[in-house]
C-alpha positions as a printed Julia matrix, in Angstrom:
106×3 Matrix{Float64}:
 -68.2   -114.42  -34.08
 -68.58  -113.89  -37.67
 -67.43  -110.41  -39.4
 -69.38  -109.74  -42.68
 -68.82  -107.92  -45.23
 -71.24  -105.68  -47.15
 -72.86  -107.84  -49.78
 -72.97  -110.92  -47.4
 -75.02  -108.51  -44.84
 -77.11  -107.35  -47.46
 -77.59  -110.52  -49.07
 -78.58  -112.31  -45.29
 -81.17  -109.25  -45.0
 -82.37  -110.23  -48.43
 -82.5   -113.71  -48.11
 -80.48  -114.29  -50.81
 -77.73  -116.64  -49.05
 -77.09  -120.36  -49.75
 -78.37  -123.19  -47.88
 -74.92  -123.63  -47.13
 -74.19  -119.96  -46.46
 -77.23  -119.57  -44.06
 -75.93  -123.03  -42.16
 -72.31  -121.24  -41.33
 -74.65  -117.79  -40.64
 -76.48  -119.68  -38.39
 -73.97  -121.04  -36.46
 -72.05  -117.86  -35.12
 -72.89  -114.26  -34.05
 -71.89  -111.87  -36.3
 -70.3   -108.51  -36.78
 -69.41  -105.9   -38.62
 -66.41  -103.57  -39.52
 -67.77   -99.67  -39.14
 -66.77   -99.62  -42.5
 -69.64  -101.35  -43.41
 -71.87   -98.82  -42.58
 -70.53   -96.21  -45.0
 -70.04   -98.53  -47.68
 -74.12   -99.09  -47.4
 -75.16   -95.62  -47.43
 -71.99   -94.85  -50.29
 -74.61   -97.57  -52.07
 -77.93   -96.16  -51.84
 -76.62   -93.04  -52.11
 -75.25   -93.94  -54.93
 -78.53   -95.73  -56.45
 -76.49   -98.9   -56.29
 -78.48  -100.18  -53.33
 -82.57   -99.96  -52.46
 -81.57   -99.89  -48.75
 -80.41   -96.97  -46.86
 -79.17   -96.96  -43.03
 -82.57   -96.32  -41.88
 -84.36   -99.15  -43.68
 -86.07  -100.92  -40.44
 -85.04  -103.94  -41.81
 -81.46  -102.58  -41.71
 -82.21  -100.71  -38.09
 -83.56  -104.02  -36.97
 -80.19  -106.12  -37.81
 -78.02  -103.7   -36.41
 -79.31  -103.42  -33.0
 -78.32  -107.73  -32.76
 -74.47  -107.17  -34.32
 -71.55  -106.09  -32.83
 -70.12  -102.95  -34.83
 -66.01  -102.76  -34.99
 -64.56   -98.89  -34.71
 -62.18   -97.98  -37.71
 -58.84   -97.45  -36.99
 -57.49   -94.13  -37.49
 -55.97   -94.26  -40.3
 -59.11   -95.54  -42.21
 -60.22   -92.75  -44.28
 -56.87   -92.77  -46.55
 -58.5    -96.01  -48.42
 -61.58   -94.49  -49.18
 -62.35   -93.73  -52.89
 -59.78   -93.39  -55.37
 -56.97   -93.6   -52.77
 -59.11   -97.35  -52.26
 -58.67   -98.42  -55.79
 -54.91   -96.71  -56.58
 -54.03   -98.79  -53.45
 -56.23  -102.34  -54.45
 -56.38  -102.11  -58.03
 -59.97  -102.58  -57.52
 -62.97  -100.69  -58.3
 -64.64  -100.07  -54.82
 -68.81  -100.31  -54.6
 -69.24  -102.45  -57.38
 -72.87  -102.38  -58.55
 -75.48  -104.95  -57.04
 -79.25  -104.78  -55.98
 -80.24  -107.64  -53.63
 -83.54  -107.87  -53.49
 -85.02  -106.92  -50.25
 -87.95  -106.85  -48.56
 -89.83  -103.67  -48.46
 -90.35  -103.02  -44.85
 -94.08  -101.84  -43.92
 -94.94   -98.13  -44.8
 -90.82   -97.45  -45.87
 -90.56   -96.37  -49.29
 -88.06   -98.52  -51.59
């Protein structure tokens, strides 16, 4: 089983993978850290992102991955705590471009 990160999720939803990158995709179930999930709707609500946790594209994936728990200490890397700790900006800007699900608003 593969575990994803954000941007490859979103970027499988958009279609926006490899040849190579859908091959290895294709290959193994995947997963995702619960982490994940906040880090999406962080993005839209941010602006960063056109999809939101309930895009039915999104709602659709979800219900075929297996979602990891946190562990408790989790929410001490969130925010600015995340980039004192990484030296990294967290939720850098992107926009894959995904399909606009039937009747949902973009």
């Amino acid at each position: 089983m593969l575990n994803l990160d954000t941007h490859i999720l979103l970027h499988a939803l958009a279609g926006s993978l490899t040849r190579r990158e859908k091959t290895v995709l294709s290959r193994h179930r995947w997963g995702i850290s619960a982490i994940v999930l906040w880090e999406i709707a962080k993005l839209h609500q941010r602006g960063r992102i056109s999809i939101g946790l309930d895009h039915p594209l999104l709602v659709q994936a979800l219900a075929g991955l297996e979602i990891w728990p946190l562990p408790g200490s989790m929410p001490q890397y969130s925010g600015a705590r995340f980039r004192q700790r990484s030296g990294r900006r967290a939720n850098r800007s992107y926009q894959p471009d995904l399909p606009r699900a039937a009747g949902h608003p973009r």
